[in-house]
C-alpha positions, 0 to 999 in steps of 0.5 A, a space after each residue: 552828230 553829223 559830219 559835213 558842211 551844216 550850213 552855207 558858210 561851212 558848204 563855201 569852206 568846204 569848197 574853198 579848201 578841197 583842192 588846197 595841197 598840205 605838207 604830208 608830215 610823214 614824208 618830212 624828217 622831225 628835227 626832234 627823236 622820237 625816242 627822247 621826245 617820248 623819253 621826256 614826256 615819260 620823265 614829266 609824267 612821273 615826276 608830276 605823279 610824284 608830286 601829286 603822291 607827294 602832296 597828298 601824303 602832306 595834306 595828310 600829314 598836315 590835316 593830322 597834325 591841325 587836329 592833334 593840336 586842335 584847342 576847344 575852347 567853349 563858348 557863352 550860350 545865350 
């Protein structure tokens, strides 16, 4: 895969865009801490782990019952 304008349109992008200035985000100050913004993402993450532990024990737990109380019955063959 190459990197660069493949075709015309990309080559005129490419020009347009090449002086234009951004806000460098390094040099702004975050309205939100770092810290607790990790520290919440972390807290998610555990919690939609659980969670997934949590359902997966259920659906475990379901299926076993499903099949202890499972009735047979036997059908006519023709």
């Amino acid at each position: 895969m190459a990197i660069g304008a493949e075709d015309y349109i990309d080559q005129l992008l490419v020009k347009k865009y090449a002086d234009e200035k951004v806000d460098n985000h390094e040099n702004m100050e975050s309205m939100v801490d770092p810290d607790k913004m990790m520290g919440a993402m972390n807290d998610y993450a555990t919690m939609y782990r659980n969670m997934m532990t949590l359902k997966q024990r259920l659906n475990i737990a379901c299926y076993a019952i499903n099949a202890r109380t499972a009735r047979y019955n036997k059908s006519a063959q023709y």
